[in-house]
C-alpha positions in Angstrom: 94.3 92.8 89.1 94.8 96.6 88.4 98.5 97.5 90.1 98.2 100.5 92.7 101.6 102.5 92.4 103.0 105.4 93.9 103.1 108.7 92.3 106.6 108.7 90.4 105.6 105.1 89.4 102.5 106.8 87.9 104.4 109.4 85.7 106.9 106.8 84.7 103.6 104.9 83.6 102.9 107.7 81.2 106.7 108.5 80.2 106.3 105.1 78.9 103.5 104.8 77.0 104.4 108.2 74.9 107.4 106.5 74.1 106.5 103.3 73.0 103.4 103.8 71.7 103.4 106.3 69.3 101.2 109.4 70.8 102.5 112.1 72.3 101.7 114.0 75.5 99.0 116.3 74.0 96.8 113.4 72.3 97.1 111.5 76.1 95.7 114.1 77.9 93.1 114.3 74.7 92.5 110.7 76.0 91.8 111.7 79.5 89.8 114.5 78.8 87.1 112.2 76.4 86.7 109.7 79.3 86.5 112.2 81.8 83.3 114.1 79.6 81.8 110.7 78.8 81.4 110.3 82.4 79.9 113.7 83.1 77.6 113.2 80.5 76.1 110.5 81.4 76.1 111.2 85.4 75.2 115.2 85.3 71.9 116.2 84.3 72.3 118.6 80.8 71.9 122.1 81.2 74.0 122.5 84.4 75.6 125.2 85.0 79.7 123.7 84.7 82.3 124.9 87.1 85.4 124.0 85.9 89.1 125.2 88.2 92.4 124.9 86.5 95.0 124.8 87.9 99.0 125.6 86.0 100.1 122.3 85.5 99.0 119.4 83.4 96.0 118.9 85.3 94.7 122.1 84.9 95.4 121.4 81.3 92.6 118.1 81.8 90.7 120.8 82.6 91.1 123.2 80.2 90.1 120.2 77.2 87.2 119.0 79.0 85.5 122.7 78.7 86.4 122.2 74.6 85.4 118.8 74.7 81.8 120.0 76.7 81.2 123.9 74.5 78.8 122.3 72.0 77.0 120.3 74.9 73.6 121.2 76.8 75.7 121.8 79.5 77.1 126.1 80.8 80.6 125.9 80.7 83.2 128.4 82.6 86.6 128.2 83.3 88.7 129.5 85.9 91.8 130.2 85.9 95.0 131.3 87.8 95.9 134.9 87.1 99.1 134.5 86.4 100.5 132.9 83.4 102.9 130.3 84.9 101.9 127.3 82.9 102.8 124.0 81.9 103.1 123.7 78.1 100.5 121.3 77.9 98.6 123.8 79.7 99.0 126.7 77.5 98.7 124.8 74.0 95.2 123.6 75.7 94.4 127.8 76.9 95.5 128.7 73.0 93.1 125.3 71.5 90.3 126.4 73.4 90.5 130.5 72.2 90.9 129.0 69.1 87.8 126.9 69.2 86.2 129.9 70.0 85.1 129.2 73.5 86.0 133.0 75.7 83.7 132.3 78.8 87.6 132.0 80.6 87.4 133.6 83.9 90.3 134.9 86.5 89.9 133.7 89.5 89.7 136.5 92.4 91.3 135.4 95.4 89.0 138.4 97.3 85.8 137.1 95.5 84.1 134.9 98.2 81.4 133.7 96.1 82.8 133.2 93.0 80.2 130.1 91.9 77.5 131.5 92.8 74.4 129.7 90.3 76.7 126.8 89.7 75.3 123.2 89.7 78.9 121.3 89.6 81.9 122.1 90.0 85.0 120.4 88.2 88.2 120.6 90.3 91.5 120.8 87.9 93.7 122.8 90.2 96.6 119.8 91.4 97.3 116.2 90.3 98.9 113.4 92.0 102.4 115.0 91.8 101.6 117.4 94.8 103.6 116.5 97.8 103.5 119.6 100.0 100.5 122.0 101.6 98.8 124.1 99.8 98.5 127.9 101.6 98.0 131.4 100.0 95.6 131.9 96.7 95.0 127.9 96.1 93.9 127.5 99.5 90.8 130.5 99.5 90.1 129.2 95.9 89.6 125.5 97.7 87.8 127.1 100.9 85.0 128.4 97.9 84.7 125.0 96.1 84.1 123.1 99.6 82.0 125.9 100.7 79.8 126.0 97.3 77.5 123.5 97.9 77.7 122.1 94.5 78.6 118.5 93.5 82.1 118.3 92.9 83.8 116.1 90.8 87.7 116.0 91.2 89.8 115.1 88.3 92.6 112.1 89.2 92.8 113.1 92.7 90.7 115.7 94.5 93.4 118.7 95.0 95.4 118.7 98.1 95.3 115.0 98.9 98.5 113.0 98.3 98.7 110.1 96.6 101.2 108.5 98.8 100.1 108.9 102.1 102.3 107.7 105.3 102.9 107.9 108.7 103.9 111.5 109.1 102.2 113.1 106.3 98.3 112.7 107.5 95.5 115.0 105.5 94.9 117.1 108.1 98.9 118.7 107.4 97.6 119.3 103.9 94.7 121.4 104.7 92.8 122.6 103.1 91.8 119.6 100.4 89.1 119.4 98.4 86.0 117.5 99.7 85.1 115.8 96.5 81.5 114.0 95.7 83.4 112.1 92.6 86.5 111.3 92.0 87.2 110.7 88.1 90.9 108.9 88.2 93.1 107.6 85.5 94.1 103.9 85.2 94.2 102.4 88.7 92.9 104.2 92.0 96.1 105.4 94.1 96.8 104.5 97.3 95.9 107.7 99.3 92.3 107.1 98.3 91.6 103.8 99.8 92.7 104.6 103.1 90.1 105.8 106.4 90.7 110.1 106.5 92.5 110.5 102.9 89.7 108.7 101.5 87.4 110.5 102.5 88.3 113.6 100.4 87.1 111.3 97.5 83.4 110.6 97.7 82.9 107.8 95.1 85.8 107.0 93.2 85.5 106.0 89.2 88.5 104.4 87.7 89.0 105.8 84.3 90.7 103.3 81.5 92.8 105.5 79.3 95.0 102.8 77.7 98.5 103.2 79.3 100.7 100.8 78.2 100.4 96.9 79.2 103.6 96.3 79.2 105.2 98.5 81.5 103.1 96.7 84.3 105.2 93.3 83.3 108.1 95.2 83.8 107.2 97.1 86.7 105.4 94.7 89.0 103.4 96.2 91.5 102.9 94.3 95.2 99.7 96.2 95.8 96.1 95.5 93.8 93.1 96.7 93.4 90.8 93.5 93.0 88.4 93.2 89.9 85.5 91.3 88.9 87.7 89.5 86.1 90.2 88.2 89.4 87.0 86.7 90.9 86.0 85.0 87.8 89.1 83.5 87.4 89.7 82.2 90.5 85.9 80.9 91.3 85.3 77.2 91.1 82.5 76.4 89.7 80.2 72.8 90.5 80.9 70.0 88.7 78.0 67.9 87.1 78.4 64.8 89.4 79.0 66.7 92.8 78.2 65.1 95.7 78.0 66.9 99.4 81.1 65.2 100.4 83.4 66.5 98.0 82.3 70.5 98.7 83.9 70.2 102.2 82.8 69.8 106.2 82.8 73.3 108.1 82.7 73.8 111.7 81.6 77.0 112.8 82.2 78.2 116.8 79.8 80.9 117.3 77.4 82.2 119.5 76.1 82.9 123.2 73.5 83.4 125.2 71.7 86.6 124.0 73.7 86.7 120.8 72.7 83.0 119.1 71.9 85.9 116.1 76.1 85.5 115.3 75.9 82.3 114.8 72.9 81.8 112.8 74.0 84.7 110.3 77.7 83.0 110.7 76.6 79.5 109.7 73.6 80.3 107.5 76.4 82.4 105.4 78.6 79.3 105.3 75.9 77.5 103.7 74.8 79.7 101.3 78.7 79.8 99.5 78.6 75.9 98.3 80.0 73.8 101.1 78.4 70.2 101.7 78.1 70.3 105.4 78.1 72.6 108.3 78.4 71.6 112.2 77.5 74.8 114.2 79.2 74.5 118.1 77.1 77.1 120.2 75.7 77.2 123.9 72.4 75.1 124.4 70.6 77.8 124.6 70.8 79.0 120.9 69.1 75.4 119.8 66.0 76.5 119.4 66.4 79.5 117.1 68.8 78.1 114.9 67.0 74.8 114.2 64.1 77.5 112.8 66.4 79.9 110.9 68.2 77.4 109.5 67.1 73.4 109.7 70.3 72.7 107.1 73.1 73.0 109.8 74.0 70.6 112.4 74.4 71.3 115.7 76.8 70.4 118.8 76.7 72.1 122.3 80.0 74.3 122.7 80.4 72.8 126.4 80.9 69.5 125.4 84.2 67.7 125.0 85.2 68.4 121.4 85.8 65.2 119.8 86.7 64.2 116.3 88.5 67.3 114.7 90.0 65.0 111.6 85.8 65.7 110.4 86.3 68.6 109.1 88.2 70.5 106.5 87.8 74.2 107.8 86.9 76.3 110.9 85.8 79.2 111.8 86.2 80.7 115.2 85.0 83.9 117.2 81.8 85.4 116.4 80.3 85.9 119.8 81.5 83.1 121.3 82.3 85.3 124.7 86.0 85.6 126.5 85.1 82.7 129.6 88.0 80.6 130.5 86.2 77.8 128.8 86.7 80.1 125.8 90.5 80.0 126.4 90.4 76.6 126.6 88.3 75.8 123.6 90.8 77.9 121.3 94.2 76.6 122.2 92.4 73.2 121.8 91.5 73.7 118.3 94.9 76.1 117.4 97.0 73.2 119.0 95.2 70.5 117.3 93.3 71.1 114.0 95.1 70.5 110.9 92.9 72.6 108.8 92.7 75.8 108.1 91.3 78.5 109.9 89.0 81.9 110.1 89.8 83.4 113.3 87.4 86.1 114.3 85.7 88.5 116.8 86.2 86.8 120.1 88.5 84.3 119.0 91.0 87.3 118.7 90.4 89.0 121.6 91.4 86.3 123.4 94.8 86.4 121.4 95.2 89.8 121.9 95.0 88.7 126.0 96.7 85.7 125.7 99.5 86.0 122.7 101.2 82.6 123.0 97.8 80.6 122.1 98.7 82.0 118.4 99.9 78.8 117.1 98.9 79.0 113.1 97.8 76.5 111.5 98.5 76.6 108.0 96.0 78.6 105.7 94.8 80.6 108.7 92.8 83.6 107.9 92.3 86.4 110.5 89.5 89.2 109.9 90.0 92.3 112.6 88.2 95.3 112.5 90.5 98.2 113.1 90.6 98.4 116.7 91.1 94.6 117.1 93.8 95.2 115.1 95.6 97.3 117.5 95.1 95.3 120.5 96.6 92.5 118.5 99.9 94.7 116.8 99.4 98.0 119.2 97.6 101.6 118.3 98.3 103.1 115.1 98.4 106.4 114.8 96.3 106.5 111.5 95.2 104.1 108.5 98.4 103.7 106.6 101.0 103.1 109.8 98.1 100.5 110.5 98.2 99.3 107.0 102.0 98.8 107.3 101.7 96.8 110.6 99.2 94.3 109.0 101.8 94.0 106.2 104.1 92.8 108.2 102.2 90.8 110.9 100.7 88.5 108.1 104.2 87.9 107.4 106.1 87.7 110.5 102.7 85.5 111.7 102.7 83.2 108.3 98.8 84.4 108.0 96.2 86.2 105.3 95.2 89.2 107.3 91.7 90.6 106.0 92.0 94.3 107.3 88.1 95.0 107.3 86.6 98.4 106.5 85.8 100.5 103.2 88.0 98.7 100.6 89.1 95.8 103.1 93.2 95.6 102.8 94.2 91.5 102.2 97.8 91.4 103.4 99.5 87.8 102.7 102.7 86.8 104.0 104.5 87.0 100.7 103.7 90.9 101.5 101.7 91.3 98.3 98.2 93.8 99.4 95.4 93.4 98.1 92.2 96.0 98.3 88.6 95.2 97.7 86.3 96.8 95.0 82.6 96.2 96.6 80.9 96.9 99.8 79.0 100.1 100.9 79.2 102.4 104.1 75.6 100.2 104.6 77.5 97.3 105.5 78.9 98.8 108.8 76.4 97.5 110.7 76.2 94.5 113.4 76.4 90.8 111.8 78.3 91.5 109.1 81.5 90.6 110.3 80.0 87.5 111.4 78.4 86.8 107.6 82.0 87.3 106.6 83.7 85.0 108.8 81.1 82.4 107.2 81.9 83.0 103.8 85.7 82.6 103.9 84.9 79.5 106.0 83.0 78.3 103.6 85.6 78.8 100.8 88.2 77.3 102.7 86.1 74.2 103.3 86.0 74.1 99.8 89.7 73.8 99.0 90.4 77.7 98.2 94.0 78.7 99.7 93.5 81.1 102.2 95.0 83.9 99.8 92.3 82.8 97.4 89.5 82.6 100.1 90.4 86.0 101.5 90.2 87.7 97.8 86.7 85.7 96.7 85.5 85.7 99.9 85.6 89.5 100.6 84.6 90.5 97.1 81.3 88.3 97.2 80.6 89.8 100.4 80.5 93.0 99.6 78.9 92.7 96.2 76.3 91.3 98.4 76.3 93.5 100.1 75.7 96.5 97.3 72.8 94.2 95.8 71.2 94.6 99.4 72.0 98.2 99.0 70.4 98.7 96.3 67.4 97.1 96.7 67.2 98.1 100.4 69.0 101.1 100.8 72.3 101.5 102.4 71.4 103.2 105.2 68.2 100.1 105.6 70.1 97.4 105.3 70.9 94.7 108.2 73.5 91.8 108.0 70.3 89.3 107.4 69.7 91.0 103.6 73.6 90.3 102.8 73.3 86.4 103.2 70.0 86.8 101.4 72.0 88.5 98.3 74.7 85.9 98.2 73.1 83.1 96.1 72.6 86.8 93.6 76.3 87.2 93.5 76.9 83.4 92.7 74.6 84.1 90.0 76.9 86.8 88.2 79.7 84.2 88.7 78.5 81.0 87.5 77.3 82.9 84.3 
């Protein structure tokens, strides 16, 4: 897991590996600056023509040894800089490295000039780091006005400049304008916090996380309570088939999904389920949705949603939700299986609607994972006024309910009730689209069937989705793809993980 800290945390991060690891401040940012050109090289085409804005402080300084690092490349380099010379050290021994590597295409910037990169192909934007933590008005904020207004790409070094890294309640982007509207963000370490949040992270485009080898240690000794989940966290956590597997040891699902005119939910739902390794799946949907889901998938059982549910000790998880409607019978069906079940739980779509309606059928059964979008969100904890106070109210509904709450949306938020957050690396803006939710809901149900915790099931379970959902990307575009081509990827991303 990378740890996500706040800003100080950050600098303390760096205070301690100078100190105890024998480099010093200059050969760090040295560090920074090599990753940062290894990455332009191989994502901007050569011969561009290089924009690069530095600001005073030391990430103006980044700036300032990326144009060294890139003066014998194909690329044309400039530099702009402030005016004035009110510098941070590291800043000026970069300014007096690059004179003396004989680079003199430096160029003040002209607060009056409202073209100033004119016939530039990129621009690199040095001008504040993550310790910014007010607005930005006066020369900065023309010079940011002209980078947004350039039309080149844009690649922001750490954190585009004017977005905070520790967003909250009271301090929302739009207080910080203006910020600039990055197409890359290059960042050190571990993504911050202000980037995977709706409206902050925006600013970012596509975020690259940068290793430049800070210290191991001072994460032992400054654990974090917020992740940012890996590949390697999946790995380790993924259970694998043994040789003399048998359908009854990879767990019974139910799945309660489905209506007339929406039987689509439940076939994408339970078809989902399947395809992530459990032995059996009972589908519970109207009478109506037979027919199409014997066709789509012949694999799952089927048992008509009206009739009296008998026999619950069956199975080993459920999922509940996916347009199963909000009908008294609904009501009925959900307290039954709340009151009931022993085994864990996906609660979804529908199913928490009808919680949001009627709060005292929330009975949790142990394990119980909840997936809201947003807005269900708020009808279950009330409207939050943007991402982050939302954020904080899932934190502490998954603790004050005893439930994993899977926050859904670009980098889905995991919030478990020992309050540790969890934020996902995969999925694409493609995947907003309708069914997906409903693959989801399958997946974790799947995992849980399977034995996962629900802590582990949430962090698998979203990850494989949305690498799924990426491979579906990619071959069918993001702006092409339906929920069917996730499910069709998934058996791809148990590929990468049984290898």
């Amino acid at each position: 897991m990378l740890p996500i800290y706040n800003a100080h945390t950050i600098r303390q991060w760096d205070n301690y590996t100078l100190e105890n690891e024998s480099i010093s401040a200059t050969d760090l940012m040295e560090r920074a600056a090599m990753r940062c050109v290894q990455w332009i090289t191989e994502n901007i085409p050569a011969h561009n023509n290089i924009a690069i804005i530095c600001g005073n402080g030391n990430n103006g300084g980044d700036g300032i040894a990326i144009a060294r690092l890139l003066m014998h490349s194909t690329y044309v380099v400039k530099v702009y800089i402030h005016p004035n010379d009110h510098k941070s050290s590291e800043n000026k021994f970069q300014l007096k490295q690059l004179k003396a590597y004989g680079f003199d295409d430096t160029v003040p910037l002209n607060e009056n000039d409202k073209n100033p990169f004119e016939n530039t192909d990129a621009i690199v934007d040095c001008i504040f780091g993550t310790g910014l933590n007010k607005a930005i008005h006066g020369f900065w904020e023309n010079v940011i006005e002209c980078i947004n207004q350039s039309g080149c790409k844009i690649i922001s070094i750490d954190i585009p400049s004017g977005l905070s890294a520790d967003p909250s309640s009271d301090n929302h982007p739009q207080l910080q304008s203006p910020i600039v509207k990055a197409n890359y963000t290059l960042t050190f370490q571990t993504p911050k916090l202000g980037m995977l949040l709706a409206a902050w992270g925006n600013y970012c485009g596509s975020i690259n996380i940068l290793d430049i080898h800070l210290s191991s240690d001072f994460i032992s000794s400054h654990p974090s309570d917020t992740f940012f989940i890996t590949i390697d966290d999946i790995k380790a956590r993924f259970k694998k088939r043994e040789k003399f597997s048998h359908k009854g040891i990879h767990g019974h699902a139910l799945i309660v999904a489905g209506n007339k005119g929406q039987c689509g939910a439940s076939i994408l739902c339970s078809k989902a389920c399947m395809k992530c390794g459990v032995g059996l799946v009972t589908l519970r949907t109207f009478s109506c949705c037979f027919a199409p889901i014997h066709s789509a998938i012949p694999e799952v059982m089927i048992e008509d949603i009206e009739d009296e549910l008998l026999k619950l000790n069956r199975f080993s998880a459920i999922g509940i939700g996916p347009a199963t409607g909000k009908a008294p019978s609904q009501v009925s069906l959900l307290k039954t299986l709340l009151t009931n079940s022993q085994c864990p739980m996906v609660l979804d779509a529908d199913a928490l609607t009808l919680i949001a309606q009627n709060p005292e059928l929330f009975i949790i059964p142990r394990n119980t994972i909840i997936t809201p979008h947003p807005k269900e969100f708020d009808r279950l904890a009330g409207i939050s006024a943007n991402a982050f106070e939302r954020l904080e109210k899932a934190r502490l509904y998954s603790e004050q309910k005893n439930c994993v709450v899977v926050l859904k949306g670009a980098y889905t938020a995991i919030c478990q009730p020992d309050g540790k957050l969890y934020f996902n690396s995969t999925g694409n803006p493609g995947m907003a689209t309708a069914g997906s939710g409903d693959v989801l809901t399958g997946i974790l149900t799947a995992l849980l069937a399977q034995g996962y915790t629900a802590n582990d099931a949430a962090i698998v379970g979203v990850y494989v989705h949305g690498l799924a959902g990426d491979l579906a990307a990619q071959q069918n575009s993001q702006t092409g793809l339906i929920a069917s081509d996730i499910v069709d990827h998934l058996s791809s991303v148990f590929l990468k993980l049984e290898t």
